[in-house]
TORDO-668936 format. One record per residue (C-alpha): y, z, x. Coordinates in Angstrom, 1 decimal. Each point is the difference from the previous one (the first is absolute). Example, Ala and Ser with C-alpha at 12.3 -4.5 7.8 and 13.67 -1.06 7.14 Angstrom:
BEGIN
north, up, east
-4.5, 7.8, 12.3
3.4, -0.7, 1.4
REM end
This chain:
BEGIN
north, up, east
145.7, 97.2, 68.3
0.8, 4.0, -0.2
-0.3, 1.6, -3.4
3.8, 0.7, 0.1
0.8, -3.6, 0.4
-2.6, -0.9, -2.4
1.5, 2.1, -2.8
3.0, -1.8, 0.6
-0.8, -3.3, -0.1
-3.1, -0.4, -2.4
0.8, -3.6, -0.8
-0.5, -0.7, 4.1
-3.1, 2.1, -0.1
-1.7, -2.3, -2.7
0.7, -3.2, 1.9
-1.2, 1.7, 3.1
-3.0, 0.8, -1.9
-0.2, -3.1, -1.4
0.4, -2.2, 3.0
-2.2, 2.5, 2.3
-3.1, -0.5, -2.2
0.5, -4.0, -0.1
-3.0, -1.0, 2.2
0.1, -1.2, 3.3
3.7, 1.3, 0.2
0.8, 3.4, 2.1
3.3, 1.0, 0.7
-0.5, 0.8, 3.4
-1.4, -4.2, 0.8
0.6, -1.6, -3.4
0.7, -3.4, 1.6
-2.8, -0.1, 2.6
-2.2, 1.0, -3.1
0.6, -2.3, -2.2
0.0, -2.7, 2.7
-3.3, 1.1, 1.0
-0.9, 0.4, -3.6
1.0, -4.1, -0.4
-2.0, -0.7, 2.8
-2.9, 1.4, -2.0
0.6, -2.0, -2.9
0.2, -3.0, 1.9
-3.0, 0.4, 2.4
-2.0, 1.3, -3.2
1.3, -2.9, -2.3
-0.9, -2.4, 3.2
-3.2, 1.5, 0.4
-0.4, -0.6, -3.9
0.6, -3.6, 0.3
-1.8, -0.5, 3.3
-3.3, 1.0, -2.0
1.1, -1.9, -3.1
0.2, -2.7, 2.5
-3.6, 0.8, 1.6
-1.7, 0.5, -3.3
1.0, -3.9, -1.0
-0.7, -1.1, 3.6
-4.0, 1.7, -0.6
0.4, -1.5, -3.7
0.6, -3.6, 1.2
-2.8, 0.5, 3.2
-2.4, 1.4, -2.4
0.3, -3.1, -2.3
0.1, -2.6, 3.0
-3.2, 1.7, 1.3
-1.8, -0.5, -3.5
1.6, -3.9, 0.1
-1.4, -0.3, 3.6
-3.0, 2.0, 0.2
-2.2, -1.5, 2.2
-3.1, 1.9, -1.4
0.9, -1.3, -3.4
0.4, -3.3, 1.0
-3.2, 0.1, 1.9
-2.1, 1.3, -2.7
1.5, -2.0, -2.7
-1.2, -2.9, 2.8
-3.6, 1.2, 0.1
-0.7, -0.4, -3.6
1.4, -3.4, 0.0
-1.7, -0.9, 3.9
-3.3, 1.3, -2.0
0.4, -2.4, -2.9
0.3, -2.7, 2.5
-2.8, 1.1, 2.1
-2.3, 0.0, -3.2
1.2, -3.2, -1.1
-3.2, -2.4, -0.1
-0.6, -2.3, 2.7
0.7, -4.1, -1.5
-3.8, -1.4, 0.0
0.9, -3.7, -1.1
-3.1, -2.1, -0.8
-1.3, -1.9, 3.0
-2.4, -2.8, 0.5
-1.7, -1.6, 2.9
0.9, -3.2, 1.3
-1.0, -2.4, 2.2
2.9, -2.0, 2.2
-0.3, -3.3, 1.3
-1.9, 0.6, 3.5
-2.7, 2.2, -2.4
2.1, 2.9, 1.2
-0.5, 2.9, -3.1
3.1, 1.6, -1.3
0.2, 3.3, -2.5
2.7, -1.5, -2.1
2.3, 2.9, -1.9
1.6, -1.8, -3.6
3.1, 2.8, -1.2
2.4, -0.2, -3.1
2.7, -0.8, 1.8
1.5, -3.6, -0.9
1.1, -2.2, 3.2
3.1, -2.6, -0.5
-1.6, -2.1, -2.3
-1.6, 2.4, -2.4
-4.1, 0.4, 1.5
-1.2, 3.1, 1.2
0.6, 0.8, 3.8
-2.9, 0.1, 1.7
-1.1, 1.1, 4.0
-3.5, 0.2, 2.0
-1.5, 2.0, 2.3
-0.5, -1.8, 3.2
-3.6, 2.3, 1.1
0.5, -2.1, 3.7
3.2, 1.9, 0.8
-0.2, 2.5, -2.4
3.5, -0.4, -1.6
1.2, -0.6, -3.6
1.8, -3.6, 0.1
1.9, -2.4, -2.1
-1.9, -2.6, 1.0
2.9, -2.2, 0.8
0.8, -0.1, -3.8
3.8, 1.1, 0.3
0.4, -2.6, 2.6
-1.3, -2.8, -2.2
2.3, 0.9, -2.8
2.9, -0.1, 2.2
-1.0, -3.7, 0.7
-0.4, -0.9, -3.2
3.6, 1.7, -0.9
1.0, -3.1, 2.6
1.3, 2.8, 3.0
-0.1, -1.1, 3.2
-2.3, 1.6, 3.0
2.1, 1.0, 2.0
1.7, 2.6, -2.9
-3.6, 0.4, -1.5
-0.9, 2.1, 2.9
3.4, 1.9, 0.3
-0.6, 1.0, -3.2
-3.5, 1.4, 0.2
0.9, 1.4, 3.2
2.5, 2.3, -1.6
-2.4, 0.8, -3.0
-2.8, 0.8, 2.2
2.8, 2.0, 2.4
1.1, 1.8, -3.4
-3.0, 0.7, -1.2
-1.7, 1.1, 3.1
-2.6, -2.6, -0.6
-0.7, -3.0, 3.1
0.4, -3.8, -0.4
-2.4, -2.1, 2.4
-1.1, -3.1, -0.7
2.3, -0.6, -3.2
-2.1, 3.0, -1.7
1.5, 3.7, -0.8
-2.5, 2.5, 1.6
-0.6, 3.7, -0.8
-2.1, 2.7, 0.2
1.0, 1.6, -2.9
-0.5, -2.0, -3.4
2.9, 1.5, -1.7
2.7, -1.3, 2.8
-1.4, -3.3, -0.3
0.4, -0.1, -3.5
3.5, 0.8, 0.1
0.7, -1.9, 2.7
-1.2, -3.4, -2.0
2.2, 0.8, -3.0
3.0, 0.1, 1.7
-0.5, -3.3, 1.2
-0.8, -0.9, -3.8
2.8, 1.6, -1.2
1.8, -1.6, 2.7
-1.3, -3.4, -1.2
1.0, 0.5, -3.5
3.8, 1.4, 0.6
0.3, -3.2, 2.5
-1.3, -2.1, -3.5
3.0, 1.1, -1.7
3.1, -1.0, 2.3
REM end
């Protein structure tokens, strides 16, 4: 504005002033200027909430990767895997017998009870060098009156279950611990059939 028409109108000149200092508005662009200016504000207030946004998304990954983290897991496993590897191995007291034909057994006597309250016991058959029940499950399923036929279906699964073998009405292992496990489930077996 010339200094003429500025002495003339000072009350134009102030808002001139006034509105020509306002930022982001020029008189020669003052809409493309404060649309660009709006832009700004939007793309930085975007940009604001887009890292908000990010921050909680790496806030929530961090805390599933602690939930999840494999190498926690695995050495929280290791202490517990080496507690069970220093467990002791179960040395029951054993005895030698001698069968029927003279054949010598090592006879192993545990604490575990069988259906009718006496302590389980298994042999070492040194001939086929296998831990066996000596047919001692079978017998106790004939005298709980069930017949053959479902006798050996049901020693069949045990032994199938337990990973052990049944030949000639005996559970076979190698391993005396599967054996074991393998008789009391037919004992506990027996003794949930006693109470139907």
């Amino acid at each position: 504005m010339s200094t003429r028409r500025a002495r003339k109108h000072k009350g134009l000149v102030e808002s001139e002033k006034m509105l020509h200092h306002l930022p982001g508005e020029h008189y020669c662009q003052p809409s493309k200027i404060r649309c660009v200016n709006l832009e700004r504000a939007e793309a930085a207030e975007s940009a604001y909430e887009w890292h908000k946004r990010e921050k909680q998304n790496s806030e929530l990954a961090q805390e599933l990767n602690e939930l999840f983290d494999t190498s926690n897991i695995a050495s929280q496993m290791e202490g517990k895997i080496s507690k069970i590897a220093t467990l002791p191995k179960m040395n029951f007291p054993k005895a030698t017998i001698t069968g029927m034909n003279g054949k010598q057994f090592t006879e192993y006597l545990t604490p575990f009870k069988d259906d009718v309250g006496d302590d389980v016991t298994f042999v070492y058959d040194t001939d086929i060098k296998a831990y066996t029940d000596d047919a001692y499950c079978m017998y106790e399923l004939t005298n709980a009156g069930i017949d053959d036929d479902y006798q050996r279906r049901i020693m069949q699964k045990v032994a199938d279950e337990y990973g052990c073998e049944f030949s000639n009405d005996e559970l076979l292992s190698n391993d005396s611990i599967v054996l074991l496990q393998a008789i009391l489930a037919v004992y506990a077996w027996l003794k949930l059939k006693e109470m139907d």
